[in-house]
C-alpha positions as CSV (number, residue, x, y, z in Angstrom):
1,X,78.4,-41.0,93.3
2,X,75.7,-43.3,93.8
3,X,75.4,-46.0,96.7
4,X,75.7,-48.5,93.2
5,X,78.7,-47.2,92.5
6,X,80.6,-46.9,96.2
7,X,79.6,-50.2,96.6
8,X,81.1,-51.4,93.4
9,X,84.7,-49.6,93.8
10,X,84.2,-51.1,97.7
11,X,83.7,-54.7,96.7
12,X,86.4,-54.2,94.0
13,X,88.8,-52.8,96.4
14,X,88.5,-55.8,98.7
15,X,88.5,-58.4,95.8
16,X,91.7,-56.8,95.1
17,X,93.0,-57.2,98.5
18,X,92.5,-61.0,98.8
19,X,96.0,-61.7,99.3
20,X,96.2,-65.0,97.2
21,X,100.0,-65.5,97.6
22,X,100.5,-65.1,100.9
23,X,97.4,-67.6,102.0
24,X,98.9,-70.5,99.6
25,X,102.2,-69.8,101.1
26,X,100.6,-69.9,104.6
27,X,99.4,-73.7,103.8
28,X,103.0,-74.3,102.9
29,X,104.4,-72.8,105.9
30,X,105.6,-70.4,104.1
31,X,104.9,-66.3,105.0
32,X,105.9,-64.9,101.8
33,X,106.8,-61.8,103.1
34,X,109.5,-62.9,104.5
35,X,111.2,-64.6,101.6
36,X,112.5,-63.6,98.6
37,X,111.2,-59.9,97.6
38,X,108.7,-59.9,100.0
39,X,106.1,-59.4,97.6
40,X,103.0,-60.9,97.9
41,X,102.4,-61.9,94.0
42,X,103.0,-64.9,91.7
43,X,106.8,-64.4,91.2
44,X,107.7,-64.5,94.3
45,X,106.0,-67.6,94.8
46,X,107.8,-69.0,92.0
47,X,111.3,-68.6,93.1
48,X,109.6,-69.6,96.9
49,X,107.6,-72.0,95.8
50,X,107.9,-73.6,92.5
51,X,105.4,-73.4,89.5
52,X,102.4,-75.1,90.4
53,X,101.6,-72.4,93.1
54,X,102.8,-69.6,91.1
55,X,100.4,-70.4,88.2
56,X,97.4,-70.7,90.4
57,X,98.4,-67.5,92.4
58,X,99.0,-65.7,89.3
59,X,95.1,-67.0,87.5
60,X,93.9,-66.0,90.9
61,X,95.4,-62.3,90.5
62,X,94.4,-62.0,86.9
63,X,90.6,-63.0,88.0
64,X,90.6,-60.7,90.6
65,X,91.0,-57.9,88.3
66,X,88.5,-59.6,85.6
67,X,85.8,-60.1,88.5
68,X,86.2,-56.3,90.0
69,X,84.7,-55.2,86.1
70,X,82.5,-57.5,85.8
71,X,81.2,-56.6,89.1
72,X,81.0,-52.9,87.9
73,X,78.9,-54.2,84.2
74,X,76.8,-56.6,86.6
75,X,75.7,-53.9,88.8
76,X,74.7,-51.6,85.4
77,X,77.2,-49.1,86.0
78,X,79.1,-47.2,82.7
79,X,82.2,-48.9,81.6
80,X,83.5,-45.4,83.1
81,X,82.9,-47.0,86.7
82,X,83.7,-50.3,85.3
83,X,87.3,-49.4,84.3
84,X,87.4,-47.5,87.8
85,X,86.4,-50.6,89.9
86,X,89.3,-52.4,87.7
87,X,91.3,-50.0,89.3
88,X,91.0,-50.2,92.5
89,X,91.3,-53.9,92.4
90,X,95.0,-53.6,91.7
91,X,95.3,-51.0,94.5
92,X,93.2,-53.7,96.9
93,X,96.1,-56.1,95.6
94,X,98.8,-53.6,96.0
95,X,98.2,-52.3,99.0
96,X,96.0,-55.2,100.9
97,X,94.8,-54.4,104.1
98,X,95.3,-58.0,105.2
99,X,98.9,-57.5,105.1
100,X,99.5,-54.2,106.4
101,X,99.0,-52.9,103.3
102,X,101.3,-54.3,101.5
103,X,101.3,-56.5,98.8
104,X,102.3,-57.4,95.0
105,X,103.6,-55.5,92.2
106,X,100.1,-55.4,90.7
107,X,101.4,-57.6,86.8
108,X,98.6,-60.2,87.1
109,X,95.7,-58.2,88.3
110,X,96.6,-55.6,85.8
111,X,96.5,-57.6,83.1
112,X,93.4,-58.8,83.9
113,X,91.5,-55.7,84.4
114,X,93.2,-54.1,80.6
115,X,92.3,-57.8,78.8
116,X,88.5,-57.0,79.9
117,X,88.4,-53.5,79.2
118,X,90.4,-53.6,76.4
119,X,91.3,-57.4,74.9
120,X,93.3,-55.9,71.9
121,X,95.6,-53.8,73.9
122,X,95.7,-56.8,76.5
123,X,96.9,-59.1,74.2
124,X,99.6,-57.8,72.4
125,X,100.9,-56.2,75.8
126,X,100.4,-59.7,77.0
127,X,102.6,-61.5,73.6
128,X,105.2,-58.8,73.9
129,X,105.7,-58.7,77.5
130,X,106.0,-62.6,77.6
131,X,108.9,-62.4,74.6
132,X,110.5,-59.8,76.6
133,X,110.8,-62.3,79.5
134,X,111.8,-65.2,77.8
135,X,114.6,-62.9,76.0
136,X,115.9,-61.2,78.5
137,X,114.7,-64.2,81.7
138,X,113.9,-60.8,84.0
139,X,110.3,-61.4,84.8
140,X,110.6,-57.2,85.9
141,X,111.7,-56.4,82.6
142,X,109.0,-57.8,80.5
143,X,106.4,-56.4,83.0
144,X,108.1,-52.9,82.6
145,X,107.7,-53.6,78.8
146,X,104.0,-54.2,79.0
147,X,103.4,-51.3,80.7
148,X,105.2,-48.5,78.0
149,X,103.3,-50.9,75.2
150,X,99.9,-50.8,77.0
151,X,100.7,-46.9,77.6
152,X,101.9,-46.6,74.1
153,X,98.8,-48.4,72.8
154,X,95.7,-46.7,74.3
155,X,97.7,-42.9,73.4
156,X,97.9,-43.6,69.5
157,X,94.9,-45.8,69.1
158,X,91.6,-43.8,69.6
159,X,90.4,-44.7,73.0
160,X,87.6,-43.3,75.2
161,X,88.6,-41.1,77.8
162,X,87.8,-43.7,80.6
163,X,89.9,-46.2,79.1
164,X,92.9,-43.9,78.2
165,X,93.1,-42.8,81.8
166,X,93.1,-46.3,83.3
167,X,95.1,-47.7,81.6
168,X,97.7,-45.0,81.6
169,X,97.4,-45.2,85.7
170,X,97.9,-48.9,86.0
171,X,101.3,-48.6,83.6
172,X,102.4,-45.6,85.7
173,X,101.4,-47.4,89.1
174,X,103.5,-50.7,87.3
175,X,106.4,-48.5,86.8
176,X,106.7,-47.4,89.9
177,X,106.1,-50.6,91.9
178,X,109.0,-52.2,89.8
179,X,111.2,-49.4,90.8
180,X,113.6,-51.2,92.8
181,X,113.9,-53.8,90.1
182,X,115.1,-51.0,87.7
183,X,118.4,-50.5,89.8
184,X,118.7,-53.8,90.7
185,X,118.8,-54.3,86.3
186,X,121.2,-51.3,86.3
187,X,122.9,-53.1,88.9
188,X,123.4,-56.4,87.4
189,X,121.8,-58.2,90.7
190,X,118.2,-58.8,89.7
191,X,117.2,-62.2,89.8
192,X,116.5,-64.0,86.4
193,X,113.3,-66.0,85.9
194,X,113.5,-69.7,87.5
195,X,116.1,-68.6,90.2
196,X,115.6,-69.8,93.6
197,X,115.6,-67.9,96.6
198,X,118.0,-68.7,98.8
């Protein structure tokens, strides 16, 4: 590994630990880890919030994730460490050491790392996850969605190895950090899209 490239996945890291919810709540009084889910991402902020904050937390998160690559392609590094840097900017977000290492589920910042890598997969992930939601009003559902069509995608359509591998981590790592939504949806007690925390 060169010092090019730690420097990159570093930078990309941090980008990706800029904890964009939690400092908009903060000028609204709010510490969004203590409402709601606890999560420090866009739909939390919505139900906490209201939609003005959510959609600028949420273009914040998707930029992070589109600024770690371009970071990576900037420097002159291989889309290899590009894709890699992508990465680790939804782990930054996911696990920010600004809050303990905690953080969001990762939706925003993952889309925005796949739409720059990989614009065709991105978008009709994107399309499809968005029906999903407005269908079904579970913001986890359609996010869940996006992630088996994104993993779906890059398996059957040929792919370089980087990309395949990437984006197959950031479903997986999706998956997982929506696994308490998935029995809260078996459960019948997840909250629908436009509830209010109480």
């Amino acid at each position: 590994m060169t010092p090019t490239a730690l420097l990159a996945l570093l930078l990309s890291y941090l980008i990706g630990a800029v904890p964009a919810a939690a400092l908009l709540a903060r000028t609204r009084g709010v510490d969004i880890r203590k409402v709601g889910s606890g999560n420090s991402g866009a739909t939390n902020v919505l139900r906490s919030l209201g939609k003005g904050p959510a959609l600028a937390v949420a273009v914040f998160d998707i930029l992070k994730g589109v600024l770690a690559v371009l970071l990576a392609r900037t420097l002159g590094l291989s889309e290899g460490w590009a894709a890699l840097c992508g990465v680790l900017a939804v782990i930054g977000h996911n696990f920010s050491p600004f809050l303990g290492f905690r953080g969001g589920k990762g939706v925003a910042t993952s889309f925005g790392v796949i739409a720059i890598l990989d614009p065709v997969i991105g978008l009709v992930a994107f399309v499809l996850a968005i029906a999903c939601m407005w269908l079904t009003r579970f913001v986890s559902a359609g996010s869940i969605m996006g992630a088996f069509i994104v993993a779906a995608l890059v398996l059957v359509l040929p792919r370089p190895d980087w990309d395949r591998a990437a984006v197959l981590f950031l479903a997986a790592l999706l998956v997982w950090q929506h696994r308490e939504n998935v029995r809260k949806l078996q459960a019948g007690t997840e909250r629908r899209l436009g509830e209010k925390v109480s």
